[in-house]
C-alpha positions in Angstrom: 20.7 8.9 -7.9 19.0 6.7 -10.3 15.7 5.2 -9.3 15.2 1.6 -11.2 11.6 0.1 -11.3 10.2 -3.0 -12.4 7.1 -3.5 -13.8 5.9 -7.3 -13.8 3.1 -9.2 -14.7 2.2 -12.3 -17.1 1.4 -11.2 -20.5 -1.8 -9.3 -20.9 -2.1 -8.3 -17.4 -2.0 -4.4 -18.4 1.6 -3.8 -17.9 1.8 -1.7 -20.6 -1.3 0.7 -19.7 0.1 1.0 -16.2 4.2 2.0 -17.8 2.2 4.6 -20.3 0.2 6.7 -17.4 3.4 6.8 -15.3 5.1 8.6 -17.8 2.5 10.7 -19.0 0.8 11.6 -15.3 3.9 11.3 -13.3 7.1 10.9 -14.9 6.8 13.4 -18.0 9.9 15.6 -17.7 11.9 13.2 -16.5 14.7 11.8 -17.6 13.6 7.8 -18.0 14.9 5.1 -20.1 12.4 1.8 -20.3 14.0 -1.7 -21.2 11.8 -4.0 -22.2 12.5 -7.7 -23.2 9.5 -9.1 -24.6 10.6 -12.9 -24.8 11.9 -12.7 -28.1 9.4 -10.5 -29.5 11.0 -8.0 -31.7 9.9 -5.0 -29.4 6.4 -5.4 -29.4 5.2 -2.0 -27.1 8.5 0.3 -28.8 6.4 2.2 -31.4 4.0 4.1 -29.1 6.7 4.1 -26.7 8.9 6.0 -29.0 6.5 8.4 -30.1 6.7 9.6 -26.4 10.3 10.9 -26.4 11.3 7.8 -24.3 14.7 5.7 -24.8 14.8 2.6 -25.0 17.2 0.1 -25.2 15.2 -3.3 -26.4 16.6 -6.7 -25.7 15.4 -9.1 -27.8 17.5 -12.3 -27.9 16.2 -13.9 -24.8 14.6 -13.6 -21.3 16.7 -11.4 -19.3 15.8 -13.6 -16.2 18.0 -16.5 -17.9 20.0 -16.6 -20.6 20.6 -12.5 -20.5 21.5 -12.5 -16.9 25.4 -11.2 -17.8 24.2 -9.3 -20.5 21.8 -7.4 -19.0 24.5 -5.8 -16.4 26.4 -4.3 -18.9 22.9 -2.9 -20.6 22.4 -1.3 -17.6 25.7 0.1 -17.3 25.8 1.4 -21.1 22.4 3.2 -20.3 23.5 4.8 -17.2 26.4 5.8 -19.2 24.7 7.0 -22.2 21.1 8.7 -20.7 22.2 9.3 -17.2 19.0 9.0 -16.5 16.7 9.8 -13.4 15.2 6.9 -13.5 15.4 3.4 -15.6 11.8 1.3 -15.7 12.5 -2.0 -16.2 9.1 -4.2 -18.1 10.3 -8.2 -18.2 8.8 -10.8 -19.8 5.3 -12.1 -18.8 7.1 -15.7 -17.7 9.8 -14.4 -16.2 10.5 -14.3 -12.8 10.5 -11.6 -10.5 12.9 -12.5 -8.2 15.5 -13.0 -10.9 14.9 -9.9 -12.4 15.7 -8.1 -9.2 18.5 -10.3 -8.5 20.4 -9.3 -12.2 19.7 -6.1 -10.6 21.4 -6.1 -7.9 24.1 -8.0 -8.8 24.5 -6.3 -12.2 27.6 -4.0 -9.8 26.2 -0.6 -10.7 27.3 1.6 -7.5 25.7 3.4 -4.7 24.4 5.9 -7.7 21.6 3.5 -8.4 19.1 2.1 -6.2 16.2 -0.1 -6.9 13.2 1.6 -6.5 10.1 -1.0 -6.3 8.7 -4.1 -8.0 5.7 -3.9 -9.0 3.6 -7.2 -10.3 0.3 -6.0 -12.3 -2.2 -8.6 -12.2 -5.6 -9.6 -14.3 -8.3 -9.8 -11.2 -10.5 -12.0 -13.3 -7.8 -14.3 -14.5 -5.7 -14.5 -10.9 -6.7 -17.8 -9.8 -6.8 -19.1 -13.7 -3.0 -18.2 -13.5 -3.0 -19.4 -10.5 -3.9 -22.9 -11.6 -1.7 -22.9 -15.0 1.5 -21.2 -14.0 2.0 -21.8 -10.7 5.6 -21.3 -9.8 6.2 -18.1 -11.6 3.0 -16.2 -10.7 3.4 -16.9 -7.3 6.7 -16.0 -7.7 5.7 -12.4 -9.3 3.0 -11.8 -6.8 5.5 -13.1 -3.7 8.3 -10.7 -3.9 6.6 -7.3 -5.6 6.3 -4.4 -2.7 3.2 -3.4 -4.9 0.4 -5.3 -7.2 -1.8 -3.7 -8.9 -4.9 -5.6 -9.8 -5.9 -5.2 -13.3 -9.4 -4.9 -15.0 -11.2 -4.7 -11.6 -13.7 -2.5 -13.3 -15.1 -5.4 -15.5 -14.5 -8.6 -12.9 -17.1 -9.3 -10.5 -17.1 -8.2 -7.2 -16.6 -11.9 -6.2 -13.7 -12.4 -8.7 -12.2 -9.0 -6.9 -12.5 -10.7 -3.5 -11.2 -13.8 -4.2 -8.0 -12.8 -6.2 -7.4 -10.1 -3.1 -7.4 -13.6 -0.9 -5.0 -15.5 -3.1 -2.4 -12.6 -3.3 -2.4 -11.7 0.6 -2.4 -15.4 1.3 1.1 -15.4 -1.0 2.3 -12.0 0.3 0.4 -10.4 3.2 2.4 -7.2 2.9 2.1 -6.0 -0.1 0.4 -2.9 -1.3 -2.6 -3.4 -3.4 -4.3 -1.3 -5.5 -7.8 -2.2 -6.9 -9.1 1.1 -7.5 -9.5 1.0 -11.9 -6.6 2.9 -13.2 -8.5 5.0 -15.5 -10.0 6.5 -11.9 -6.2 7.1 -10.4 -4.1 10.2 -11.6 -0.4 8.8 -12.4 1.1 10.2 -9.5 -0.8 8.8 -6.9 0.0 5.4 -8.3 4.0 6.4 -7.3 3.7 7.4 -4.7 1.6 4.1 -3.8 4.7 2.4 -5.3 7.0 4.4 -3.7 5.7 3.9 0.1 4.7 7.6 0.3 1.2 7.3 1.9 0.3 4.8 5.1 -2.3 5.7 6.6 -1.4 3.5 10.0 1.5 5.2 10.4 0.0 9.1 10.0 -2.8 8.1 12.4 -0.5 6.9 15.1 1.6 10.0 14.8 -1.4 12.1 15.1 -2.3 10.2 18.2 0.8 10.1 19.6 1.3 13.8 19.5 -2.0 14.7 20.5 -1.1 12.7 23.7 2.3 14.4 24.2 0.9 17.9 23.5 -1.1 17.3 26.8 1.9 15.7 28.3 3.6 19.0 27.7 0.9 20.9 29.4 -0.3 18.4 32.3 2.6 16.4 33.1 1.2 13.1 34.7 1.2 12.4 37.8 0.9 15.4 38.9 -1.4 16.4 42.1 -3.9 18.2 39.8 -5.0 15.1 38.4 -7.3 14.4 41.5 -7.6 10.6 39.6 -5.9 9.0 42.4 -4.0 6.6 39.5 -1.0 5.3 38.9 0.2 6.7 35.7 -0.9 4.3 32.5 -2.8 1.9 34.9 -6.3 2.9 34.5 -8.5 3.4 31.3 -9.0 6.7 29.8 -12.5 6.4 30.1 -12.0 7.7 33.6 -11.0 11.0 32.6 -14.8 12.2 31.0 -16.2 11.3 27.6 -13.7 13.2 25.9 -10.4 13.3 28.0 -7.4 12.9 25.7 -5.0 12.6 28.6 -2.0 11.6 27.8 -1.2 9.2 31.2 0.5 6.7 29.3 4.2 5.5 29.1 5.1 7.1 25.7 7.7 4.9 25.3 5.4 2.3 24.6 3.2 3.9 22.3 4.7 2.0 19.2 4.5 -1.2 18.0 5.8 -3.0 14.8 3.3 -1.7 12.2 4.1 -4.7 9.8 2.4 -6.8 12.1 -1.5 -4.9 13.3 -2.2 -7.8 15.1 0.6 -8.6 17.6 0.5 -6.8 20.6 1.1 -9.9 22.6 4.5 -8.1 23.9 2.7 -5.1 25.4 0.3 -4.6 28.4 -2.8 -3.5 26.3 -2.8 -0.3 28.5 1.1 1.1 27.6 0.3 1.0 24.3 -2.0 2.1 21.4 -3.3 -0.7 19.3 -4.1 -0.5 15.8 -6.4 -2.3 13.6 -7.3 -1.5 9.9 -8.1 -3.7 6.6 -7.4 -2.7 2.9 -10.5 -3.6 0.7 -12.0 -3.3 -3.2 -15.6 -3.4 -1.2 -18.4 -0.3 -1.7 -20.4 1.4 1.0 -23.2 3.8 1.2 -22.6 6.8 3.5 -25.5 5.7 5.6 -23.5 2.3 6.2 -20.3 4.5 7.2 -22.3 6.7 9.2 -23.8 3.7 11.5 -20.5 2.1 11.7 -19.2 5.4 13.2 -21.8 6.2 15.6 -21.1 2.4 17.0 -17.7 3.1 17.7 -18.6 5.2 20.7 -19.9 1.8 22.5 -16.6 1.4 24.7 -17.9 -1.6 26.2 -18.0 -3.5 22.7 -14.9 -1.9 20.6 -12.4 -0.7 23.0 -11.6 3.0 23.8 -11.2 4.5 20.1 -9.5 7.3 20.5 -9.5 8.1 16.2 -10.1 5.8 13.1 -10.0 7.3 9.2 -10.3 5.8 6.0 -11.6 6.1 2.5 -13.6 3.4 0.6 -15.5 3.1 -3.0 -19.7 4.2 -2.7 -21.6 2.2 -4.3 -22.6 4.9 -7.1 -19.2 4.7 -7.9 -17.6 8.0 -5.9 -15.6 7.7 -3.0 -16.5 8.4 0.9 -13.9 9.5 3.3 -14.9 10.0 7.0 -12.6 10.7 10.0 -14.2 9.9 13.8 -12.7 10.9 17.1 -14.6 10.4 20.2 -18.1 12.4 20.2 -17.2 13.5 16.7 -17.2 11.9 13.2 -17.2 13.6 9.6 -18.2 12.2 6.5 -17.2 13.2 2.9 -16.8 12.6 -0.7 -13.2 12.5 -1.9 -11.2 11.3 -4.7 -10.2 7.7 -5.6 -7.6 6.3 -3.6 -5.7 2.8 -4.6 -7.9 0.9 -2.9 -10.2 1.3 0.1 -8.7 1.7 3.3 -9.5 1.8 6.8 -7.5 2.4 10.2 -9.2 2.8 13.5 -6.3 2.9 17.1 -7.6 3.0 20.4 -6.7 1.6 23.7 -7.8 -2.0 24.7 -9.5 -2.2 21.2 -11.3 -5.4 20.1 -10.2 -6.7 17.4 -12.6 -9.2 16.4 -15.7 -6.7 17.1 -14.1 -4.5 14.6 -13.6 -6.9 12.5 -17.3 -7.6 12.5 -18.2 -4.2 12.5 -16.4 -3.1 9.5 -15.9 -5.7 6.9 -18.7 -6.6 4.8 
C-alpha cells in the first residue's frame, strides 16, 4: 500500500521545514518520492532535497491544480511504476487549491494499492488573518478541507496573534487537528502520527472509563441484592455510592456518543451516558494554576460527577505539564511537547459551561 500526503500552505508558510523533519525524524528509511510543483519555478526546494536520497519527480510547466490536472495522473502512475514507493508526499503550489489537489488525486485511477493518507495545510500564525484578508478563496479553501494544520512560526507571533489565527481556522474547519506546539520542540514522528490520527486523547479516556465501569460490571453485576442502594439501575447519581464508588450501574450501551460532536448529548438522558468535554489550546500554565483547577473538580455540585480528566499544556517557562485527576486523586508532571495543549475531562451530568470557565484562560 502506498500512503500519498499533501503538504499545503501559501508560499512561505514553512512547508518546506515541515516536508524536511518528516523525512529526516520520521520517514528516513523509507521508500518516498516528493513531487513538488512550484508554480512554474524551476524546482525551487530540489537541491537540498536531493542531497537527501529522495526522488523526485518535479513538475514545472504549470499548477497541478489546473492546467496539469491530466498530467499529473499519469506522473503518479509512472512513479508508482518506477519507485514503488511506500509513500509519495505531495507539496503543491502556495495558490493552489487544496481541494483540487486531492481531487486529481483521487481521480488520477491509481487502484486500491494507493490510498490518500492526509492533507495537511501549514499555516504562518502571524500572517493568518493577513491571508485571510488578501487571498480569501484559496486559504480558506486550504485551511477548510486539510484533516491537519499546522500553525507556523508560533514561537515568534504573539500570544494574541496565536489566539486569533486558532479562532479563524476552527471557525472555517472546527475539526481539524492543530498543532501549535514550534516544530523545532516536536520530534518528526509525533507530527505523523498527529497527521495520521494515531493519538486522541477523547477517545483513550472514554475507553479507560468505559472499561473501568465494565470491569466492575464483571464483578458486581447491577442490580443485584447486594447493592442495598434500593435503585433502579442507571437512575440515580454515582455520588450515592461513597466519594469514590466507580460502580458501573449504568446502561453500557449508552456509554458512547459521537466524539466529533463533544457538545451534543441532546439524544441521551445525561445519566445513560458519559459526557465529555475538552478544548485544544496554544495557552501556558503554571503547575500551581493546574493544581487549583484540579482540586476544584472535586466540587460535584458545580462541575458534575468527574469521574477522570487528562491533558497536557505549555508552562509558562516554556516545558510542558501533564496531570491526570480521578476522584480524590490528581498527579501532576512535566512531560514532553505535545502538538498542541490539550485537555479532556468525562464525567456524568458534567457542566459544561463551568468547565468552560474553569479551564480556559
Amino acid at each position: 500500500m502506498t500512503k500519498i500526503d499533501i503538504i499545503s500552505g501559501f508560499l512561505g508558510a514553512g512547508k518546506t521545514t515541515l516536508i524536511q523533519k518528516l523525512l529526516k525524524e520520521a520517514l528516513a528509511g523509507s521508500q518516498v518520492v516528493l513531487i513538488e510543483n512550484e508554480f512554474g519555478e524551476i524546482g525551487i526546494d530540489g537541491g537540498f532535497l536531493k542531497e537527501s536520497g529522495i526522488q523526485i519527480r518535479e513538475m514545472n510547466s504549470g499548477c497541478i491544480c489546473c492546467s496539469l490536472v491530466g498530467d499529473f495522473g499519469a506522473s503518479l502512475k509512472e512513479v508508482l511504476s518506477t519507485y514503488h514507493p511506500e509513500r509519495i508526499l505531495i507539496e503543491p503550489s502556495g495558490v493552489g487549491k487544496l481541494s483540487d489537489v486531492m481531487k486529481a488525486v483521487q481521480d488520477a485511477g491509481l487502484g486500491t494499492e494507493v490510498e490518500l493518507n492526509s492533507a495537511v495545510a501549514v499555516v504562518d500564525a502571524a500572517k493568518c488573518k493577513m491571508y485571510l484578508k488578501n487571498f480569501g478563496e484559496f486559504f480558506v479553501n486550504q485551511i477548510e478541507y486539510a484533516g491537519t494544520i499546522l500553525l507556523s512560526r508560533t514561537d515568534v507571533a504573539s500570544a494574541e496573534k496565536v489566539r486569533q489565527a486558532m479562532e479563524l481556522i476552527r471557525e472555517h474547519n472546527p475539526k481539524a487537528t492543530v498543532i501549535t506546539t514550534p516544530l523545532a520542540q516536536l520530534d518528526g514522528k509525533d507530527v505523523l502520527a498527529t497527521i495520521e490520527g494515531a493519538t486522541d486523547l477523547e477517545t483513550e479516556l472514554m475507553e479507560q472509563v468505559k472499561a473501568m465501569h465494565e470491569d466492575h460490571d464483571h464483578h458486581h453485576e447491577c442490580g443485584h441484592e447486594e447493592h442495598d442502594h434500593h435503585h433502579e439501575c442507571g437512575h440515580e447519581e454515582h455520588h450515592h455510592h461513597g466519594e469514590d464508588c466507580t460502580c458501573g450501574c449504568h446502561d453500557h450501551d449508552h456509554h458512547h456518543h459521537d466524539h466529533d460532536h463533544h457538545h451534543d448529548h441532546g439524544h441521551h438522558h445525561a445519566d445513560e451516558v458519559f459526557a465529555s468535554w475538552g478544548f485544544e489550546t496554544p495557552d501556558s500554565y503554571t503547575e500551581e494554576e493546574i493544581r487549583e483547577r484540579l482540586d476544584a473538580l472535586s466540587r460535584e455540585e458545580t462541575y458534575g460527577m468527574i469521574l477522570r480528566a487528562k491533558g497536557m499544556v505549555p508552562s509558562e517557562d516554556g516545558s510542558w505539564i501533564y496531570f491526570d485527576y480521578v476522584p480524590g486523586e490528581s498527579d501532576v508532571r512535566s512531560g514532553r511537547p505535545d502538538v498542541i495543549g490539550k485537555v479532556c475531562v468525562i464525567g456524568s451530568k458534567i457542566r459544561e459551561d463551568a468547565l468552560e470557565q474553569l479551564f480556559r484562560k
